[in-house]
C-alpha positions in Angstrom: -40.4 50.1 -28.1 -43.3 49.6 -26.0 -41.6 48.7 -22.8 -39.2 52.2 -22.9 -42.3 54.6 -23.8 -44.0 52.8 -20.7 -40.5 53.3 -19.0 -40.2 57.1 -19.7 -43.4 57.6 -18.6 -43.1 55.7 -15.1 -39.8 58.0 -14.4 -41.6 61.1 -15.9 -44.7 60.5 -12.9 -42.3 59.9 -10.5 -40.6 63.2 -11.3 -37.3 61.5 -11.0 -34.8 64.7 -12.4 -31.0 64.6 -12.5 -29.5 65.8 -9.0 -28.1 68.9 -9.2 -25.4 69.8 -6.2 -27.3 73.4 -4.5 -23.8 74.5 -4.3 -22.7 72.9 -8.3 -19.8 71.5 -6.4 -20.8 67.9 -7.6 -18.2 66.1 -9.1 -18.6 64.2 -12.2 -18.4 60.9 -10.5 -21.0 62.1 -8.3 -23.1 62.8 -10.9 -22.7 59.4 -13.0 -23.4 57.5 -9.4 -26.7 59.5 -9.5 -27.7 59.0 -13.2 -27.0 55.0 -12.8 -28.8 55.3 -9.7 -32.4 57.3 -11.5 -32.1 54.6 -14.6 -31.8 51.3 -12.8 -34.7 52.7 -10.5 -36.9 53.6 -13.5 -35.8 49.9 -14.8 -36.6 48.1 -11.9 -40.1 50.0 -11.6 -40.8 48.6 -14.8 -40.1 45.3 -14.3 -42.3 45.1 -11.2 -45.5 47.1 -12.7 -45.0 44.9 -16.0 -44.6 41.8 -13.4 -47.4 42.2 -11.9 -49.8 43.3 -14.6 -48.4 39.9 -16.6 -49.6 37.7 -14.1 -53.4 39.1 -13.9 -55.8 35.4 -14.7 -57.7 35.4 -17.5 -61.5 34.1 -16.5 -63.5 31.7 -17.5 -67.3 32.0 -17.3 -68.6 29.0 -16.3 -66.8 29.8 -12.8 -69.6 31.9 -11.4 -70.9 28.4 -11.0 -68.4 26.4 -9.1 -70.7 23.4 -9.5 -70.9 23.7 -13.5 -69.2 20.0 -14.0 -72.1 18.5 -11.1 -74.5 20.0 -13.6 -72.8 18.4 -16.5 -73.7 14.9 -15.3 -77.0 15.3 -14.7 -77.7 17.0 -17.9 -76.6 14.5 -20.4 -79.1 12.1 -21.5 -79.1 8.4 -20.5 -78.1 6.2 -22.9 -81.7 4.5 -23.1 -82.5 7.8 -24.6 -80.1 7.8 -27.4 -81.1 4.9 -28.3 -84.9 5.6 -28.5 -83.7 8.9 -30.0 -81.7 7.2 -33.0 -84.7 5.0 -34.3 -86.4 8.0 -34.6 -86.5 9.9 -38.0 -88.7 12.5 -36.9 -88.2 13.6 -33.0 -87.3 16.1 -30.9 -85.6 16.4 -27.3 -84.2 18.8 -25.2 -82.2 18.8 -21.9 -82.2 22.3 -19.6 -81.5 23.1 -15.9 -80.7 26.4 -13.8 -76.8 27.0 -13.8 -76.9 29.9 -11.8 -79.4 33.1 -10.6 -78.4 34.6 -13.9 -77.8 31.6 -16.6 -80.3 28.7 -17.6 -79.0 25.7 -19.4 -80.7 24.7 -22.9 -79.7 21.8 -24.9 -82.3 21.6 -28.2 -81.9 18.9 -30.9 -85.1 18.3 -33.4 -84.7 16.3 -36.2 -87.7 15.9 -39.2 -87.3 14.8 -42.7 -89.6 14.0 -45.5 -89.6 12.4 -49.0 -91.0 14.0 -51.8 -89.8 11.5 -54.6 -88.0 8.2 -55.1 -85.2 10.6 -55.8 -85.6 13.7 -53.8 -86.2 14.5 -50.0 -85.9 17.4 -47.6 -84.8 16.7 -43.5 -85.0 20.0 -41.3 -82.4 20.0 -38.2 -82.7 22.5 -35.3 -80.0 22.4 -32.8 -79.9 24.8 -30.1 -77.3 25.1 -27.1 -77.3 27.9 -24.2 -74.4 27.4 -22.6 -71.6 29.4 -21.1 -69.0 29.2 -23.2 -70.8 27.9 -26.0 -73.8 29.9 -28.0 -75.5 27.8 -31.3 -78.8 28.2 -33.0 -79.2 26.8 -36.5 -82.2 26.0 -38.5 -80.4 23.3 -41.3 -82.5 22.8 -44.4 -81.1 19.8 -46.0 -82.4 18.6 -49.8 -80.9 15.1 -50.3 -80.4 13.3 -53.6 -81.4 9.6 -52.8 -78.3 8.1 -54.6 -79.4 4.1 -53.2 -81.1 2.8 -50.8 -78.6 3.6 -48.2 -76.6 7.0 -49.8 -77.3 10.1 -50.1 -76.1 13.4 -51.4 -77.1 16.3 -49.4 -76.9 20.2 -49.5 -77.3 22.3 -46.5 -77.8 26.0 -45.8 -78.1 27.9 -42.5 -80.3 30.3 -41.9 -79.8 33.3 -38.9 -81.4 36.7 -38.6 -78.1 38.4 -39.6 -77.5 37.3 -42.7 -73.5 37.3 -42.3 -73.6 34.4 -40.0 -75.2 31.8 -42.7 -73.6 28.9 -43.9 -73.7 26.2 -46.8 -72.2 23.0 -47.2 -72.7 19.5 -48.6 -72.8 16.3 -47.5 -72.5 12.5 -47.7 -74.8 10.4 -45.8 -74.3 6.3 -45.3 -77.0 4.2 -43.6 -81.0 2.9 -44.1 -81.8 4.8 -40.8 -80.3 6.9 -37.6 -78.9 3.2 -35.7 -76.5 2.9 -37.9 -75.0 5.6 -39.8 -71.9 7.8 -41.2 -72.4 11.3 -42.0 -69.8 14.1 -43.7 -70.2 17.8 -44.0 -68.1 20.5 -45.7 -69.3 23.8 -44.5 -68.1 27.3 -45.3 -69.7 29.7 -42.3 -70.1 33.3 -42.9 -70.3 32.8 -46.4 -72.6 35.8 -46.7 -71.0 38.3 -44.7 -69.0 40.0 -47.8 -72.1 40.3 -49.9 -74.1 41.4 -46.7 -71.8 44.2 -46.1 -71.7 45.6 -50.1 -73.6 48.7 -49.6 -71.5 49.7 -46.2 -68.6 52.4 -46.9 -64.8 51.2 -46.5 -63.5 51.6 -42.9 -62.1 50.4 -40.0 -65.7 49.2 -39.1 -66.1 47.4 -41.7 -64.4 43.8 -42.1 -64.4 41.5 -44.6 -62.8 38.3 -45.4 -60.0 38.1 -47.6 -58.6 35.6 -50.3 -61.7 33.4 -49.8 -60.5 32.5 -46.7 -63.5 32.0 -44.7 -64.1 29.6 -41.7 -64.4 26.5 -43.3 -65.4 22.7 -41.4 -65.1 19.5 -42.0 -67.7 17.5 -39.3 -68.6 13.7 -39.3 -70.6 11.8 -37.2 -70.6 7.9 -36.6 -73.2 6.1 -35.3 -73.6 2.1 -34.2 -76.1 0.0 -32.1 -75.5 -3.6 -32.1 -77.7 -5.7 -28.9 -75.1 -5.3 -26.2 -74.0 -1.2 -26.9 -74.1 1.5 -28.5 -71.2 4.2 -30.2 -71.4 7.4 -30.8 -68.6 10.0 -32.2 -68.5 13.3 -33.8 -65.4 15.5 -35.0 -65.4 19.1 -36.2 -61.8 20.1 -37.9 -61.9 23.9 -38.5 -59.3 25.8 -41.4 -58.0 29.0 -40.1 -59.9 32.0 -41.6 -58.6 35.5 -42.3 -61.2 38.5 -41.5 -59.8 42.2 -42.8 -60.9 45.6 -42.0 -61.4 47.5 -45.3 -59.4 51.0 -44.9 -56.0 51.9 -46.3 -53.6 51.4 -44.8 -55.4 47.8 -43.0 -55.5 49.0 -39.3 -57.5 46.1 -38.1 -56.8 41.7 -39.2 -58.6 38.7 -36.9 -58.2 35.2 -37.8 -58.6 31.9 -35.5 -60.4 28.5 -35.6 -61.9 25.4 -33.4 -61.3 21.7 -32.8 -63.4 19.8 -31.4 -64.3 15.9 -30.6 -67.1 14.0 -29.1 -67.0 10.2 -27.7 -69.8 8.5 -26.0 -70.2 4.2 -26.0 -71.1 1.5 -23.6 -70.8 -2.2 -24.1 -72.8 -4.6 -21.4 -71.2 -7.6 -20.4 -73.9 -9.6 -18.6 -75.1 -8.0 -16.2 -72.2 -5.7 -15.4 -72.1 -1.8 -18.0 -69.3 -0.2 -18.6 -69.0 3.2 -20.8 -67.3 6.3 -21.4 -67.8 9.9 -22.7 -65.5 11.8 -23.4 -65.8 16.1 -25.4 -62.5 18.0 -26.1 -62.6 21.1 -27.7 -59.2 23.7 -28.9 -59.8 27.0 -30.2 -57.5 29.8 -31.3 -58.2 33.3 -32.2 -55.7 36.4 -32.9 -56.8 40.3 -33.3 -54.1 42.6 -34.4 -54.9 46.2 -35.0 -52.0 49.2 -35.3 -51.5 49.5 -31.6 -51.8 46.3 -30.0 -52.5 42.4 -30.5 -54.8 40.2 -28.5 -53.8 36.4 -28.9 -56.4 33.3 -27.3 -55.7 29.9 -26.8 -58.4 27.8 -25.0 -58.3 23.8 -24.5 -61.5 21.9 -22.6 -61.7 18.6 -21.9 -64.2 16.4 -20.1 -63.7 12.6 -19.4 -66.4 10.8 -17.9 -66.3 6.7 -17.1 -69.4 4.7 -15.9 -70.1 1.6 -14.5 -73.4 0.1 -14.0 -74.6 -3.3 -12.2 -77.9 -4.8 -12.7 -78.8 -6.3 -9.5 -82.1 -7.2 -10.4 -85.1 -6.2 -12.6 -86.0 -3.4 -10.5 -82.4 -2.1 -9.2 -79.4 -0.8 -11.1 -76.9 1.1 -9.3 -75.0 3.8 -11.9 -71.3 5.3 -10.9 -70.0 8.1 -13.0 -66.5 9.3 -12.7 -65.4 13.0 -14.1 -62.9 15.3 -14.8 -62.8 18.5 -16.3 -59.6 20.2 -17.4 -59.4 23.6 -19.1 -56.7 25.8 -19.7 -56.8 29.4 -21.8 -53.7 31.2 -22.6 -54.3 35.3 -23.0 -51.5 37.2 -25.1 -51.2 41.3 -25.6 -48.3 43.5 -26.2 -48.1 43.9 -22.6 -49.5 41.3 -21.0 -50.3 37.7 -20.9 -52.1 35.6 -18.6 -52.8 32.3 -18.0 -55.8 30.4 -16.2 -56.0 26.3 -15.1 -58.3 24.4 -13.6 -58.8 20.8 -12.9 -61.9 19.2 -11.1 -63.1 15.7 -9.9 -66.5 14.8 -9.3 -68.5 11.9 -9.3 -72.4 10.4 -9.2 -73.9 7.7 -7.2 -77.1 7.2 -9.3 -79.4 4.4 -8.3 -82.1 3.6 -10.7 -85.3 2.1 -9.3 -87.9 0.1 -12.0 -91.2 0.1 -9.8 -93.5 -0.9 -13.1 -95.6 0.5 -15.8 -93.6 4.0 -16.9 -91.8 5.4 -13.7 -88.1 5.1 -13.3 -86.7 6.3 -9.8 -83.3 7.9 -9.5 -81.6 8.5 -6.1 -78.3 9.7 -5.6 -75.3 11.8 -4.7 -72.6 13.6 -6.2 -69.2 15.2 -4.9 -67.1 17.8 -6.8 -63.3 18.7 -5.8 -62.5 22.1 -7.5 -58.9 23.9 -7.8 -57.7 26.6 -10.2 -54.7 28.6 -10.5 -56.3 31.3 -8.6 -55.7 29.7 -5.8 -59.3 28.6 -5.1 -60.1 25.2 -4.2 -63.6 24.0 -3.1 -65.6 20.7 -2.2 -69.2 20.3 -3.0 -71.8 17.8 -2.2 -75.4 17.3 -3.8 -78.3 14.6 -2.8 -80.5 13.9 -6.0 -83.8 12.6 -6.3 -85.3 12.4 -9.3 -88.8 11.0 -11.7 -88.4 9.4 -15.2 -91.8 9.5 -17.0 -91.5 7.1 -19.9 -95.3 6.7 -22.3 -95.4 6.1 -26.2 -93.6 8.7 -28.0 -93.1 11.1 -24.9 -90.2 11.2 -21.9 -89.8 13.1 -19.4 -87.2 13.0 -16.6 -86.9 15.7 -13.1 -84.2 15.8 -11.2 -84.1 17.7 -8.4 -80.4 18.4 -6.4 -80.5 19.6 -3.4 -77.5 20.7 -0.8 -75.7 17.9 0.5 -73.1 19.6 2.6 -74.3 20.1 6.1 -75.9 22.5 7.9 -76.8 23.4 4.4 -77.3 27.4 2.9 -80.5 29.1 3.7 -82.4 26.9 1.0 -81.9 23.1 0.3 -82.7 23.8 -3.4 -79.3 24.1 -5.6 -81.0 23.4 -8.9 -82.9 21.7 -11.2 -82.5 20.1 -14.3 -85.5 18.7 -16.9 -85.4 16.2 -19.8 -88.6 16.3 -22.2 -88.1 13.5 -25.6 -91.0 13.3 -28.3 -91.2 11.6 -31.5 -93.4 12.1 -34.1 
């Protein structure tokens, strides 16, 4: 129905009229040749505008920074820091670094707990991520019932500023400490937003979700150190929820939900390291409203392998090898679109041990870029960077600078900090 309104109104712009003989001699063959003739033009018009308008790319925003998966590796922490960070039961540490003129990086974890009886205790988790793509900030306050000495039962609510957005869940928690541990969550997010929105009249602007089908989670984590490695996983399975405008008849419905999976482990086999890290994430969403639908389909995944060699006390040469695929699927009533891209990169980082609490890092890194847009790029960084490790505080700079020569105006690309404390 959509295509022959858009068709009619195509031939009506380009004033395309039924030829008429100035003397009405036409014949009626004449005339039929002219009718097929005005209707496969207005078709083929059609075709081409739809065509083209079909293939526009859809955009991702971390590619106003080309160099986004270079930053990637140098903003994870090392794996001496997760495992300083799991033995601690009351810590905090952040990662951030400059992503572009317009966008700063933040990565914010802080974990505290106390225990008020034999029975009861209360642990506090901020986490906080400023990302591209990716937007969190949650204060959990988590009571826990101290079922034994290594289970407990605990309840968790979400606070935000808009109370629509909080969530509640309960969990399961396995383990003496953070080394070793298993941890399940069922969450229901939003849970709030229906009350919150009581007093607001029925409307198109008003949505609410129906059949108590709200976005619901099931996350774990697993955690294990033995003496030669360390493992780390997390999952996040999301149930499809169902969000309703509130007028008669229902003009506007959204529903969607998110996958994602996180891998990081090494194992050291003399002197020779070898790990991997791996994040995926899937995430649908669908708005329909009584004129049009908006479909989204968006899969990101970033593999990493390492290998390390400890030449001596003082010298250990790290090699990281990446790859970032991502791929998001755009569907309307009269369009769809479709972006790719895949990108290689990897990082030469040699750690130097001089003494005391400094730990040297030089290196390099190289990016190949390509997307469906047909851009494709190669990018080179030097690094030099200062690990600053004292008691309960860490701190790591790293500067990257241009490596592709003669280099831009400044030698600066950017610069990424680490700061760890426990308490």
């Amino acid at each position: 129905m959509a295509t022959y309104f858009y068709t009619k109104k195509i031939c009506q712009n380009l004033r395309l009229r039924p030829a008429v003989s100035p003397m009405k001699k036409a014949n009626d063959t004449g005339n039929a040749v002219r009718k097929h003739l005005k209707l496969c033009s207005c078709l083929f018009l059609s075709v081409a505008v739809l065509c083209v308008w079909g293939t526009v790319y859809a955009y991702a925003p971390e590619d106003s920074n080309y160099q986004y998966l270079l930053d990637k590796q140098i903003a994870h922490f090392f794996h001496s820091w997760d495992i300083v960070f799991d033995s601690t039961t009351n810590g905090m540490r952040t990662s951030q670094g400059c992503l572009d003129v317009l966008n700063w990086y933040i990565d914010l974890e802080l974990r505290c707990e106390a225990q008020l009886s034999e029975l009861l205790g209360i642990r506090y988790k901020n986490l906080y991520v400023g990302d591209y793509s990716e937007h969190i900030s949650n204060h959990y306050f988590q009571p826990f019932f101290q079922l034994a000495s290594a289970q407990r039962l605990l309840l968790s609510i979400t606070t935000h500023y808009y109370k629509g957005e909080d969530e509640i869940g309960v969990g399961y928690f396995f383990g003496k400490n953070y080394v070793n541990y298993l941890e399940l969550f069922f969450s229901v997010e939003n849970f709030d937003r229906n009350f919150s929105l009581q007093h607001m009249p029925a409307g198109r602007a008003k949505t609410v979700y129906k059949n108590l089908e709200f976005p619901m989670k099931l996350t774990g984590v697993l955690t294990r150190n033995w003496n030669t490695g360390r493992l780390n996983t997390e999952f996040s399975l999301g149930r499809k929820y169902l969000l309703e405008s509130t007028d008669e008849p229902i003009t506007f419905r959204e529903q969607g939900y998110r996958h994602s999976w996180y891998l990081r482990m090494f194992q050291d086999i003399n002197r020779l390291r070898f790990g991997i890290h791996n994040v995926l994430k899937y995430s649908y969403k669908r708005e329909d409203n009584y004129t049009d639908f908006f479909e989204e389909k968006i899969f990101d995944v970033y593999p990493e392998i390492q290998f390390a060699y400890r030449i001596n006390e003082r010298w250990v040469p790290n090699l990281y090898l990446n790859y970032n695929y991502k791929s998001e699927s755009d569907t309307s009533l009269y369009e769809s679109s479709l972006y790719e891209r895949n990108v290689f990169a990897y990082l030469l980082d040699v750690e130097f041990y001089p003494g005391k609490n400094f730990v040297w890092h030089f290196g390099t890194q190289r990016e190949f870029y390509r997307n469906n847009q047909g851009v494709e790029l190669k990018d080179r960084r030097i690094n030099v960077g200062l690990e600053y490790r004292y008691k309960g505080i860490w701190f790591y700079f790293v500067e990257a600078m241009e490596g592709d020569f003669p280099t831009p105006k400044y030698l600066h690309n950017h610069t990424y900090l680490q700061l760890m404390l426990r308490f």
